[in-house]
N, C-alpha and C positions, 0 to 999 in steps of 0.2 A: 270324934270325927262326925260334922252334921251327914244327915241325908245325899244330900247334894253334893258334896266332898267324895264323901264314899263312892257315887255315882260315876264323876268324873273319875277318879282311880281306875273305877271296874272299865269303864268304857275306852282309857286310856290304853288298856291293854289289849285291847279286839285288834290289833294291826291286819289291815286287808293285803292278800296278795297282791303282788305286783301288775297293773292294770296297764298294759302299752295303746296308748292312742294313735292313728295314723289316718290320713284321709282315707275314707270308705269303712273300716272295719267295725265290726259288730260288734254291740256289748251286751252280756246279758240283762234280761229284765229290760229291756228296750227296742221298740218296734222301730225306728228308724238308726237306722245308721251314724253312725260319728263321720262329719264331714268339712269342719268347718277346721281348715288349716289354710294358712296362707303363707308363702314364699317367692321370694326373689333374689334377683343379681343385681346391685348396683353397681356399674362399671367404667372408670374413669377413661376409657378408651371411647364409649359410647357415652357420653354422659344425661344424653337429652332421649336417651332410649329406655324404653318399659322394656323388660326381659321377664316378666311374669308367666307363666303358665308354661315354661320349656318344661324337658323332661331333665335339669340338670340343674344345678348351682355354683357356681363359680365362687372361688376364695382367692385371695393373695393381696400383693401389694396393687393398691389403685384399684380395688375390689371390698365389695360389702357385703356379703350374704343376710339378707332378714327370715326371719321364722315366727309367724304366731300361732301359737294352738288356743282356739277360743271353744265356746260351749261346754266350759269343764264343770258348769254346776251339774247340766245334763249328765255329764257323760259320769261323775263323780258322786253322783245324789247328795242331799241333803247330810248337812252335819260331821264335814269330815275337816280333819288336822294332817296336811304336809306331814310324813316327818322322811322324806326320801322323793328326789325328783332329778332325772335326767334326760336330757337329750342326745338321741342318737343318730346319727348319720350315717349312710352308706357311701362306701367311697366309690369312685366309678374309673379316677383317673388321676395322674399327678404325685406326688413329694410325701411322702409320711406328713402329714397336716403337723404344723407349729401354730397351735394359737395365740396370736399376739393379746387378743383380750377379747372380752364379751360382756356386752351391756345389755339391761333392760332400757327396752325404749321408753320414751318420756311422750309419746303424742305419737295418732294416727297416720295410718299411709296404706293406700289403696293397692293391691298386689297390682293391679292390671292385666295386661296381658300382652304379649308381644307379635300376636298374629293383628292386624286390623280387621276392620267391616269393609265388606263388601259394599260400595254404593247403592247397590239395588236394595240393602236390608233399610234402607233413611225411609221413615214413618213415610205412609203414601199422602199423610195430609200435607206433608211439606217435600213433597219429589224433587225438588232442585236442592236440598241440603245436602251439603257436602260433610262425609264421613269424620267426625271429631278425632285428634287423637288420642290415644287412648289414657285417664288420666291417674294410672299407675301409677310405683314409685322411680324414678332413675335416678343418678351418678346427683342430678343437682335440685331434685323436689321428692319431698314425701307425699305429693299428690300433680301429676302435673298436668296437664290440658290448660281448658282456656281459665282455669282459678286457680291456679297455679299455687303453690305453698310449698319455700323451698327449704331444706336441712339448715339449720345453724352454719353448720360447717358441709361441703359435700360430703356424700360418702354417707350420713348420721354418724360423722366424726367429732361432733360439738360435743362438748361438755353439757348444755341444754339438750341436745339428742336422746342422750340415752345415758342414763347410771351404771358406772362400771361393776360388772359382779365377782366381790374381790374372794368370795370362796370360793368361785368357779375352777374344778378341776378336769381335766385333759386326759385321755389314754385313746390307744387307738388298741382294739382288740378284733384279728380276723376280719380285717376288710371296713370293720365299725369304728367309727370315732364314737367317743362317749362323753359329751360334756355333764358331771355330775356336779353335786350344788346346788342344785337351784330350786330348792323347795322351798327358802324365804320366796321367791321372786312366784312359785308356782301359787304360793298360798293367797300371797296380794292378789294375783289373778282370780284365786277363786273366789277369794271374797268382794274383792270389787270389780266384775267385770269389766264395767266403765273404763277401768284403769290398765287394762288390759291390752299392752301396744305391740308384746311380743319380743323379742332379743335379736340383738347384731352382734355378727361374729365378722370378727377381722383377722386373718391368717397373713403371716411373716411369708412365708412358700403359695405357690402357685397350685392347689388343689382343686377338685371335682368331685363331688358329689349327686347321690342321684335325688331329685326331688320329689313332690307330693304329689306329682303328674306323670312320675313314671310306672312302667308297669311294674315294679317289685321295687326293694329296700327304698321305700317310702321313708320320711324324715319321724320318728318315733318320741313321742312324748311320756316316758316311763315313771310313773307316779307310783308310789305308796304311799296307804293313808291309813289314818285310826279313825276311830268315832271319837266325839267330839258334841259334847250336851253342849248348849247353848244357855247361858245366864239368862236371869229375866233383870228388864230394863230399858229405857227407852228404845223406840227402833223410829228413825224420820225416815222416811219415806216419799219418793218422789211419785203420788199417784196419779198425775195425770201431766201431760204437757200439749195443749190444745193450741193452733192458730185463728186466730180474728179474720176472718176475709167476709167482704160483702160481694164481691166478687162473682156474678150469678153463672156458673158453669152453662153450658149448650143447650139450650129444652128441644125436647124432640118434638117433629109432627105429627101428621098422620101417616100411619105405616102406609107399605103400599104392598096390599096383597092380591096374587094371584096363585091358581091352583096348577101341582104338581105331581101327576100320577095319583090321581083324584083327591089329592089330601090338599088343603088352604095352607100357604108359608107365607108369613109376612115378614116384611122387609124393611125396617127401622128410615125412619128421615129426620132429619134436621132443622129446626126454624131455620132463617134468614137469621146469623148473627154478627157485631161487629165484636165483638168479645170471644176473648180467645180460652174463658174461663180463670184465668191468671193473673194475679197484680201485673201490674205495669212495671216492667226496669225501676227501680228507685222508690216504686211506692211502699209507704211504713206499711209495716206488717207489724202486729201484736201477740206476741206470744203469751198464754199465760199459765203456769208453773202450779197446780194441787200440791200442796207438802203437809201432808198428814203425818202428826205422831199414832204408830199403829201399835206399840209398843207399854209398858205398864208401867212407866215410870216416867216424871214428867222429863222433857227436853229443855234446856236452860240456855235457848237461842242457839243461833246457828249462823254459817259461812256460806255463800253462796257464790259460785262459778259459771257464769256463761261461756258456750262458745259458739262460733258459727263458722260451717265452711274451714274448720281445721285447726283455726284461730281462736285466740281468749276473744270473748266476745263482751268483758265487764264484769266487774264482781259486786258482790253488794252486803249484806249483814242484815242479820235479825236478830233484833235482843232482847226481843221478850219471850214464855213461856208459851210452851206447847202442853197441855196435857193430855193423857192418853186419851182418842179420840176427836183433838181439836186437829183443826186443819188451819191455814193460809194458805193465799196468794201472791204468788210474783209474779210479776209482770217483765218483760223484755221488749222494746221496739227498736223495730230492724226495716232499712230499706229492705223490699224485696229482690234477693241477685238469682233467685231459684231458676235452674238450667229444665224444662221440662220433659228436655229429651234425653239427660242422663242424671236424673234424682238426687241421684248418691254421692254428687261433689258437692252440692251443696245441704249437711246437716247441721241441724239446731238441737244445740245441748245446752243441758244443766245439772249442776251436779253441789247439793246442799253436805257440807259435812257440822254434825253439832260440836259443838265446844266443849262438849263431855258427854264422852262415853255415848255408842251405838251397838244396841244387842246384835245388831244386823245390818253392815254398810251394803250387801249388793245393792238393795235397791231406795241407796241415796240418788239416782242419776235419772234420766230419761232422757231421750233424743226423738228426734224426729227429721224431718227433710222440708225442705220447703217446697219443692213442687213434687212432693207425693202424694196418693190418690188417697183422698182421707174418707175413712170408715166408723160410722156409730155400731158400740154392742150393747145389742140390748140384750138383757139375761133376766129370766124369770125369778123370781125370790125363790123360788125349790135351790135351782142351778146357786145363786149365791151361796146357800146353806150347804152344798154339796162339796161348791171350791174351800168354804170356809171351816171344813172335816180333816184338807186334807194340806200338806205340808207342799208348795209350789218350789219352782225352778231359782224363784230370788228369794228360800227360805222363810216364806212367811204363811202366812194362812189368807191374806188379802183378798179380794175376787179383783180388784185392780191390777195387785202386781202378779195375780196370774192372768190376767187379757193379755197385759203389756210387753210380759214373758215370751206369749204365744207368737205376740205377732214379732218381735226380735229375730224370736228363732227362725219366721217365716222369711225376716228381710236377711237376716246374716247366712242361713244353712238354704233355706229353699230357694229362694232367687239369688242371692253370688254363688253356690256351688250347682246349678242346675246350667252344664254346659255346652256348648254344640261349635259347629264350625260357624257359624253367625254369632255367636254370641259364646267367645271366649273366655272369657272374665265373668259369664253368670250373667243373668238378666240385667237389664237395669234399670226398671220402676223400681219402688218403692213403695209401702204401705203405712200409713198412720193412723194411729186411732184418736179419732177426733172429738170421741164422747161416749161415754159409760151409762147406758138408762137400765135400771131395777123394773120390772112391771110383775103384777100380781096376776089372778084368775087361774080360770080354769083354761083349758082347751092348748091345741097342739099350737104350735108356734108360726109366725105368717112364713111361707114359703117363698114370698118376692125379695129381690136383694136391692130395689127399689130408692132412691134417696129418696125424700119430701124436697119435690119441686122447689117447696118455697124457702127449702135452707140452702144457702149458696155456698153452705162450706163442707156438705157432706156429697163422695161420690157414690157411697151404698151402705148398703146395712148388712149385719148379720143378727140373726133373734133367734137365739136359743130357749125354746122351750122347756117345758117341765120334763119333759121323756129324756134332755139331755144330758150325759153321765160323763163330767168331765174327767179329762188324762192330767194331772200334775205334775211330773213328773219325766214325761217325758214329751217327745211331741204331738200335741192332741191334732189326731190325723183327721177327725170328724170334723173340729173347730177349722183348721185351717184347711180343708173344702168348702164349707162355708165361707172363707173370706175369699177362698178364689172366685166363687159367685160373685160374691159381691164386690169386684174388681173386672165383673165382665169375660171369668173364663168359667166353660160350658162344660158339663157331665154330661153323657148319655152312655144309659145303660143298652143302648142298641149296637154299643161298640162289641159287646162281648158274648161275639155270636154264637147264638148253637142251633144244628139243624134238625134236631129232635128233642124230646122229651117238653115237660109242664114249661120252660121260658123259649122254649123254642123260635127264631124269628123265622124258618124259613117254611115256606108251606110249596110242595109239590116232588117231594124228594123221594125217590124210593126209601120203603121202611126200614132197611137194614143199611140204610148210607147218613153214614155222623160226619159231618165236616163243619166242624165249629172253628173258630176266628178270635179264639181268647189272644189277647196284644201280651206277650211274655214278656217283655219289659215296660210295662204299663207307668206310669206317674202317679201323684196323686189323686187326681182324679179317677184313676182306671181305668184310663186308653192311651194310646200312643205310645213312643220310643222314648227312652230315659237313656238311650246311647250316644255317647260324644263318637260323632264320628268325622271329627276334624282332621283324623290320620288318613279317612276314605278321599281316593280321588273323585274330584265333584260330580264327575258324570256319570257317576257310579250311585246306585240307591242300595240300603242296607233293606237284606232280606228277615221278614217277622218268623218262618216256618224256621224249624230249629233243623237245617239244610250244609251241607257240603258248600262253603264258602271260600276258595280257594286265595282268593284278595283277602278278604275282613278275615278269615283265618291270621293269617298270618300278620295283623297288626292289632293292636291293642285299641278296643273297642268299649268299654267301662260302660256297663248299666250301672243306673244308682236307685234310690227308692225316696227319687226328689220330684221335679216336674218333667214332663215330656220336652222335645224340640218345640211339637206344635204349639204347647201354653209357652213357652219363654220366646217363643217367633212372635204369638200371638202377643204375649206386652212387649215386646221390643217395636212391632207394627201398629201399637197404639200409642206409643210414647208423644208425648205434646196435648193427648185427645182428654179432659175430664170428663169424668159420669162415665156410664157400662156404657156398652156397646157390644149385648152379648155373643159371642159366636162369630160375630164379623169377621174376624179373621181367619175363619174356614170359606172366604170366598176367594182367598190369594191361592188359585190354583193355575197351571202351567197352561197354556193356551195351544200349547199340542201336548198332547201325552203318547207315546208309544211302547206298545204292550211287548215285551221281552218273554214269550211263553218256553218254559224249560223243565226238562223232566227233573227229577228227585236228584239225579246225578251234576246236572248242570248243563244236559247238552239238547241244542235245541229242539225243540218239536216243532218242522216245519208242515206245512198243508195241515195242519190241525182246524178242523170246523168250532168253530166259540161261538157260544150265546150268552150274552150277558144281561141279568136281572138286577133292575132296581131295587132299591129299599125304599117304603113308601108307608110312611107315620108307623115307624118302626118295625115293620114286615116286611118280608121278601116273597112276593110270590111269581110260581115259577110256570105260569101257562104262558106267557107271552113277553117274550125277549122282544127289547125295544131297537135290536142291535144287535145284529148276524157279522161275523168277519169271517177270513180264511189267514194264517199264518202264511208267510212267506216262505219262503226255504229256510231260511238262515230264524224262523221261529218269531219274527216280529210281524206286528199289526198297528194301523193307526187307530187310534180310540175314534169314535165319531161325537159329534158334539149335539148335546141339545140346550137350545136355550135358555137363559135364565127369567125372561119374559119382565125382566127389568123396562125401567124407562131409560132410552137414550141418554148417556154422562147419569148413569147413577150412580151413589156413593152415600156410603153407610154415614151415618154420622161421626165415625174414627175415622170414616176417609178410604173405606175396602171400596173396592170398585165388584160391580157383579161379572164373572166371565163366564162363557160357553163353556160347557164340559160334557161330559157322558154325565156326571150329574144331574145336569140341566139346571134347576133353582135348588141351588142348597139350602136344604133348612140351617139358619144357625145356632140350632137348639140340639141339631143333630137328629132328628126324624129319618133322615134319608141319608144315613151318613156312610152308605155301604152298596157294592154294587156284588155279586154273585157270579161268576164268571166259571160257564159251564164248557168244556174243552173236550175232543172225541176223535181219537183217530186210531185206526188198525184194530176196530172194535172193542177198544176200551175208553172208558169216559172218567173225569172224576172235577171234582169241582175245587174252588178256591175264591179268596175274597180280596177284591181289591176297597180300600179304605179313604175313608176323603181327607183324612190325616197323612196318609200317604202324601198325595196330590199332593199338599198343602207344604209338606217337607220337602217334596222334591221339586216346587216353586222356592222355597227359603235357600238351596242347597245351590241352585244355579242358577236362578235369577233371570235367565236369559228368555224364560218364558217355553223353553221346551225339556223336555224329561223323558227318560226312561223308567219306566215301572219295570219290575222281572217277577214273575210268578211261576213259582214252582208246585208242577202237579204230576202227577202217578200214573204218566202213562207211558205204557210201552209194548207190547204185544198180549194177544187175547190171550188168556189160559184155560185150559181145560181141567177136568175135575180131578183127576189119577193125580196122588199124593204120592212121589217116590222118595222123599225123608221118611216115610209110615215106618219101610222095611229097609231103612239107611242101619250103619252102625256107628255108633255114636264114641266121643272120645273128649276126656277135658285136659288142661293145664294142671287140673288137681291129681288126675288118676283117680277118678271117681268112678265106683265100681257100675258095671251094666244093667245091673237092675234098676240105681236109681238113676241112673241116665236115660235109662227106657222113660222115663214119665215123660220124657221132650218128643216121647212119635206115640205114645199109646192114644190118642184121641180124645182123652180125657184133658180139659180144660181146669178142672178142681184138683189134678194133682203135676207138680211144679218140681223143678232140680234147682238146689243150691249152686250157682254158678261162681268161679272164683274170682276174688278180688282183682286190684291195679295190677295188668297185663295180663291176665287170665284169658281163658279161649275156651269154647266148647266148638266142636266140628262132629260133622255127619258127612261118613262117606257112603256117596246112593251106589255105588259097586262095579260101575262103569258111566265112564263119562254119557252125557245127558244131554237134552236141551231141554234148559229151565227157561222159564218165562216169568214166574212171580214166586217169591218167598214172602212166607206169611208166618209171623209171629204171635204167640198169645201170652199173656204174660197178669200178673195177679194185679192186685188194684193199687199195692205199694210193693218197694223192696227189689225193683229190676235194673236192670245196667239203666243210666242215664244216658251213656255216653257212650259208643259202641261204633263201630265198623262192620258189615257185612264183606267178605272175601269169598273168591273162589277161585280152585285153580285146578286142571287137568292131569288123566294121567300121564306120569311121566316128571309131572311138574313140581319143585320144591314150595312149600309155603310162603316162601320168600321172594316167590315168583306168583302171587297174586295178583288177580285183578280186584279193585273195590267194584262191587255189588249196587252197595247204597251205605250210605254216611247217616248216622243217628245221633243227634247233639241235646237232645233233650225228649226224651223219651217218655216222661209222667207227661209234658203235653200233647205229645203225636196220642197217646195213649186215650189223652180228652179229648182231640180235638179231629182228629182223623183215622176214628177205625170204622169196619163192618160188621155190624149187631150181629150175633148168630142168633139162632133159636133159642139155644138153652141161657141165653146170656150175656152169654162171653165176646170178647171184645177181640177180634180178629186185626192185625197191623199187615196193611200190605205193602211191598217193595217192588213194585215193577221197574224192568230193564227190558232191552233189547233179548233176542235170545242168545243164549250164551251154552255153549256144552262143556261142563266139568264135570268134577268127579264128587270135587271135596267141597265142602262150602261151609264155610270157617267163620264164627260170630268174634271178634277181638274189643275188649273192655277195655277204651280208653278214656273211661272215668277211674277214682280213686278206690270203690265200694265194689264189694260183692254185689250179688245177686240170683231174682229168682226168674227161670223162667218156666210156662207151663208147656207151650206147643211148640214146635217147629214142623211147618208144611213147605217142601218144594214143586210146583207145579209144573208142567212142560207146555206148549203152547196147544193153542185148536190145532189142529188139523183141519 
């Protein structure tokens, strides 16, 4: 038995436990999330309707359900062998399921989505465009809008549609259907993505199931794998797929700047152009095809496949030799039909297979879009040598087919799963990479994401320097920030506010007052909301403070660890524009905004005194409020507006228009991207941050040009210094003895009680009913309830007869982000209410985990 023999024996036998896939879930050894699944209903009743993104899927007769689970090299790593693959379904409604058959599909189709755009979201450089529909798959197209591309047969009931899979076996077990089999069909998928179209299930009964957009029994992609060495032998490779355009994108003028709370923002202009950046309807376009053998064994010609827009686009043949290290060229011309406002219906593929033998088919293929915003990487010779160490996402060592890897994953996982009430089906730019440059030296890497003017086919750059340490393996979150730059979306780290210590932004706080502004469902970048909140009513804004939500409670609200609302509003409002146009899209803010001020519980605070503080070249300082209001009764205020000192009909070169706001000139770099909002009434004060990401969402959210903001802050009646939980008697869910329950009133912040896990309770009875004004919490730096309710209730009164206190939903942030420094350290949480007289006052854990806590103080009010 050679080496190699032996090897694959031994490796043969590693079989991994069973790995289930489902949109959102985690996998180990991987910083982002598995997200890339897509489903639908095609439905002979509706036939011309997209049914993508419900929360359900429909079977039966005159019914088609689709399913793709893509990103499986990511989610799978390198070097593995099927030998076990099912799909699972959750049932939700309908007939014990009879599957009449199930096929792997033969060719793409876009889930879509079944909600439409709102008119107001049509790019502002073309305002009279009316909203496309959406061009998902239905009853009689695998892609349908204005390019329509329809089934063989409706339904993908053709014979061409989809190969039927004749091992495929059925059981319904506890509410799950399980179609198992399918690990020939799972292994083609992993090895050649490209080829990757997903299955159609056709049901004899009228069934329901729940889909990839509901909040639980998600559609489950159940794999087991082995390891799997890899031969050596030729490997063709598709490394590069570039467009030809002379085509000269917008040149900018000269800015136009003026000063804003004494800082200079300048504001991007546009030459006079009659070019729209774009080939013209019908003009050739040249694509042209890198096909390098990367592999150690010569390639003895090869097959070659175009497509375009969904369709064979041509084939062709090479029959000469490749040897390891040699490359060609193919070439392809195409009129131009590229849609600039929605990228992704119109791709350009190719897909070479050699005529013998491939050590590695993923990355036979490459694609691109025709009016996608194309990008050069340039990478330092360290960074090649770094890619060239480590084992990439299409199985190779390549530094090409890890660029091309990166940015797939960016177009398939980060823009189609990053989703909102505007933008249902995912963003819809797209990205290409339009050129690969090596450079040598010394020194750090240029920091502009800049195109060279004088190339008309690049919109930016990314340059990776020698300090840069690439991810292979999974998704490199450094790498693609960088391409968001250079695609015209903005970072600043003045999102992520704190009001004390070395990054501090705010200056004039009292020393013992922490009110920091970290965005708890941040994006890639690491600011804004990653919440689809398409279930929220529109006039409704989702609250950032981890708060008492009594609406978004109660619906299914999904953060992801993709992009915010604001970056997929912000390319959806640049769609049609080439070149950056960075930040612009932080000037689409609401033309009235009205301030919602609410205590911790959710009930107004009216006649409340507000001062609100600018941010200004990343600082906040707090001697002079540009902006005095008073709350109304009912807790609202109108924002006042300051100018943006724009010139009359300005407009960015994407086409933002500048508006009045309590901003005044937004930078859109993000300098001033945060206003401070200081609130005081019945002698207590406490502060909060309103964000120009907010603004900018709750313009995308209603469109109608006005908004509700709501900010929730801590106040409620003044308290005085008597502590009567000190000399409380304390009591747990566990029956935890008194001594170590004393450590919740001995005053000591360094010693802490073990509190009990999911439904657990501690309570302190103060010995006769009270009047509290504020509970204060101290708690260690990890390990305390997350998730929690404050309760209290009189004597006389059973626990079941509570009132809630204050509502706690994420507690390591209230923890960072709003307590009171004490002396010795420690980090004080306060809960202010109205004043209330009870007895008993009851902490209830409605997280899943134990916990530790160190203090509990209940205060009574001044006198």
């Amino acid at each position: 038995m050679t080496a190699w023999v032996a090897s694959v024996f031994l490796l043969g036998s590693l079989q991994t436990p069973p790995l289930e896939l489902h949109r959102g879930v985690g996998l180990d050894a991987l910083q982002t999330r598995y997200w890339d699944v897509a489903d639908t209903t095609l439905d002979s009743k509706e036939p011309d309707t997209c049914l993508g993104t419900l929360s359900y899927l429909l079977g039966g007769p005159g019914r088609t359900i689709l399913i793709r689970f893509g990103d499986l090299r990511r989610a799978l790593g390198p070097g593995k062998e099927v030998v076990a693959a099912s799909i699972v379904l959750t049932q939700s409604a309908g007939n014990i399921p009879s599957l009449q058959r199930a096929s792997t599909l033969n060719g793409p189709w876009l889930e879509g989505s079944s909600q439409s755009l709102a008119p107001w979201m049509a790019p502002p450089s073309v305002p009279d465009k009316a909203p496309q529909a959406t061009p998902g798959a239905n009853w009689r197209h695998r892609v349908a809008g204005k390019s329509a591309v329809g089934w063989q047969q409706p339904g993908a009931g053709g014979a061409g549609d989809g190969s039927i899979l004749e091992g495929a076996q059925a059981s319904l077990r506890e509410g799950q259907f399980v179609i198992a089999g399918l690990e020939g069909a799972v292994q083609r998928w992993y090895e050649a993505p490209y080829a990757n179209h997903g299955i159609a299930l056709h049901f004899e009964n009228n069934v329901e199931f729940k889909s990839s957009q509901a909040p639980s029994g998600r559609p489950v992609l159940r794999i087991t794998t082995r390891e799997k060495t890899s031969a050596p032998g030729p490997d063709l490779a598709v490394v590069g797929l570039y467009a030809e355009t002379t085509v000269p994108r917008p040149q900018l003028g000269t800015p136009q700047v003026a000063a804003q709370d004494g800082e200079s923002i300048a504001y991007r202009t546009a030459q006079p152009s009659a070019e729209s950046g774009w080939p013209k309807p019908g003009q050739t376009v040249r694509y042209r095809a890198k096909v390098k053998n990367i592999g150690t064994e010569v390639v003895a010609g090869f097959d070659v496949v175009w497509s375009k827009q969904f369709r064979s686009g041509g084939t062709a043949s090479f029959s000469g030799e490749l040897r390891p290290g040699e490359e060609t060229e193919l070439t392809f011309e195409t009129p131009f039909q590229g849609d600039p406002f929605d990228p992704r219906t119109t791709p350009i593929g190719v897909v070479v297979s050699p005529k013998v033998g491939d050590a590695n088919p993923a990355n036979n293929a490459a694609a691109t879009y025709e009016a996608a915003l194309s990008v050069k990487v340039r990478l330092h010779s360290s960074v090649v040598d770094k890619v060239g160490r480590k084992v990439n996402l299409l199985g190779s060592q390549a530094v090409e087919d890890w660029v091309h890897s990166q940015v797939a994953l960016f177009n398939d996982t980060f823009l189609a799963q990053s989703r909102f009430s505007f933008a249902a089906d995912g963003a819809k730019a797209r990205v290409r990479v339009q050129g690969i440059e090596v450079f040598g030296g010394d020194g750090a890497a240029a920091t502009s994401f800049e195109a060279d003017p004088a190339d008309p086919s690049l919109d930016g750059v990314v340059t990776l320097g020698p300090e840069f340490d690439p991810q292979t393996l999974d998704a490199d979150r450094s790498f693609l920030r960088l391409l968001c730059g250079a695609i015209g979306l903005v970072a600043f780290e003045s999102s992520r506010l704190r009001a004390q210590g070395p990054d501090a932004v705010v200056n004039g706080l009292p020393d013992n007052v922490q009110r920091g502004g970290a965005d708890r469902f941040a994006g890639l970048l690491g600011w804004g909301d990653t919440r689809n909140e398409s279930s929220l009513p529109q006039q409704l804004s989702l609250l950032y403070d981890p708060v008492a939500d009594p609406i978004a409670d109660t619906l299914f609200i999904e953060p992801t660890d993709l992009l915010s609302a604001t970056e997929v509003g912000g390319l959806q409002s640049n769609l049609g524009f080439r070149g950056t146009d960075p930040g612009a899209y932080l000037f689409d803010v609401p033309t009235v905004v009205m301030l919602r001020l609410r205590d911790l519980s959710g009930q107004p605070i009216g006649k409340a005194e507000v001062e609100v503080y600018p941010m200004a070249g990343g600082k906040i300082d707090t001697s002079s409020p540009p902006a005095k209001l008073t709350t109304s009764e009912d807790g609202v205020a109108l924002l006042p507006k300051r100018p943006t000192q724009a010139p009359e009909n300005y407009s960015s070169p994407s086409g933002h228009k500048a508006i009045d706001s309590l901003f005044g000139r937004i930078d859109p770099l993000g300098s001033n991207s945060a206003l401070l909002v200081k609130a005081a009434k019945n002698g207590t004060t406490d502060h909060g941050y309103l964000k120009v990401w907010q603004f900018v969402d709750a313009y995308r959210r209603s469109g109608v040009g006005v908004a509700f903001l709501e900010l929730r802050l801590n106040l409620g009646s003044a308290s005085d210094v008597e502590n009567y939980a000190a000399s409380g008697l304390l009591s747990d869910s566990a029956n935890g003895l008194p001594a170590q329950l004393h450590a919740l009133v001995d005053g000591d912040p360094t010693t802490a009680h073990r509190l009990p896990g999911e439904g657990g309770w501690v309570q302190i009875d103060l010995g006769r009913d009270r009047s509290i004004a504020e509970i204060q919490l101290l708690a260690p730096a990890d390990g305390s309830w997350e998730s929690f309710d404050i309760v209290t209730f009189a004597t006389g009164q059973l626990p079941i007869e509570a009132q809630v206190w204050a509502t706690e939903r994420d507690f390591s942030w209230t923890r960072d982000n709003r307590y009171l420094l004490e002396p010795n350290g420690a980090r004080a949480i306060s809960y202010r209410a109205k004043v209330r007289r009870f007895r008993f006052l009851r902490i209830l854990n409605r997280g899943g985990q134990p916990g530790q806590l160190a203090e509990i103080r209940a205060f009574g009010p001044q006198v």
